[in-house]
N, C-alpha and C positions, 0 to 999 in steps of 0.2 A: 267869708266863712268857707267858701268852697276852696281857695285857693292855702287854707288853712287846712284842712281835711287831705287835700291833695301832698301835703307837703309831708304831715301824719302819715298816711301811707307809702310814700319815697323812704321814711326812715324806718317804718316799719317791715319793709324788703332791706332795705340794708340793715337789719339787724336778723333779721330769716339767712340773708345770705353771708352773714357773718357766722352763724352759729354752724353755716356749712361747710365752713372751711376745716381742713383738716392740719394736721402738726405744720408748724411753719416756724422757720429762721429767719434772721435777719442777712445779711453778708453778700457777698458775688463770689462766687466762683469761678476761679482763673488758670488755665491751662500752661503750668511753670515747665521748662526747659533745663534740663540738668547740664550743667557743662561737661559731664561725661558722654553725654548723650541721652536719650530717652525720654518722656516727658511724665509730667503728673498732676491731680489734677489738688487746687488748694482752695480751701474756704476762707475767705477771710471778712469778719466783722467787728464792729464794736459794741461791749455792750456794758453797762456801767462806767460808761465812761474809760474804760478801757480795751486796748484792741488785743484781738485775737485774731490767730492763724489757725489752720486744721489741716493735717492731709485727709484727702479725700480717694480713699480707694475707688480703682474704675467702675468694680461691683458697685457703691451703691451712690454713682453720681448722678442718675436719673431722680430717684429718691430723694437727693440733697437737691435738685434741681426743681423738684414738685414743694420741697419746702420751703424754698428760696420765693418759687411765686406763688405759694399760698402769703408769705409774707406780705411782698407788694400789692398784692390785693388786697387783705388786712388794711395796709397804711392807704391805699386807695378808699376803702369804704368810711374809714374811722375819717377819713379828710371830708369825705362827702357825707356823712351824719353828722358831723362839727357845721359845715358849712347850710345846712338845711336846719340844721338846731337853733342858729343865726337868722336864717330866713325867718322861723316860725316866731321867735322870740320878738325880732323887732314887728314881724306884724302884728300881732297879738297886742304887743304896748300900742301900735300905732290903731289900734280896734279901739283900745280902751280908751283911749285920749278922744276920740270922735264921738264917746257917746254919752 
């Protein structure tokens, strides 16, 4: 039971630290080189199964760059609540089956 309880509150911070996350994209951000010269900066992602590019003005690459890693933190936490939802699940069956 306590290693139950324990696990209950693991998910219950990743869901506090989920609801803390602010606007976020999916994509990387890639600094392209123009054959004239010059460079600039490009968003590119998929989403619906289809991909997309974006130019990224220099103004607000820091911005697209705080939404890029609100993203991976997103798919970091949702990976670590699926994985502890997993833990709780088979223990709980393996509780009930002992008693």
């Amino acid at each position: 039971m306590k290693k139950e309880a324990a696990i209950e509150r693991r998910i219950e911070k990743v869901k506090r630290d989920l609801a803390k996350l602010g606007p976020m994209r999916p994509g990387s951000l890639t600094v392209q080189t123009r054959s004239w010269g010059g460079e600039y900066c490009q968003l590119s992602y998929t989403h619906q199964g289809k991909g997309h590019t974006q130019y990224v003005p220099e103004r607000n690459r820091k911005e697209v760059e705080r939404q890029l890693a609100n993203y991976r933190k997103f798919r970091e936490l949702t990976q670590l609540w699926v994985q502890l939802g997993i833990e709780l699940c088979t223990l709980k069956l393996r509780n009930e089956a002992d008693q």
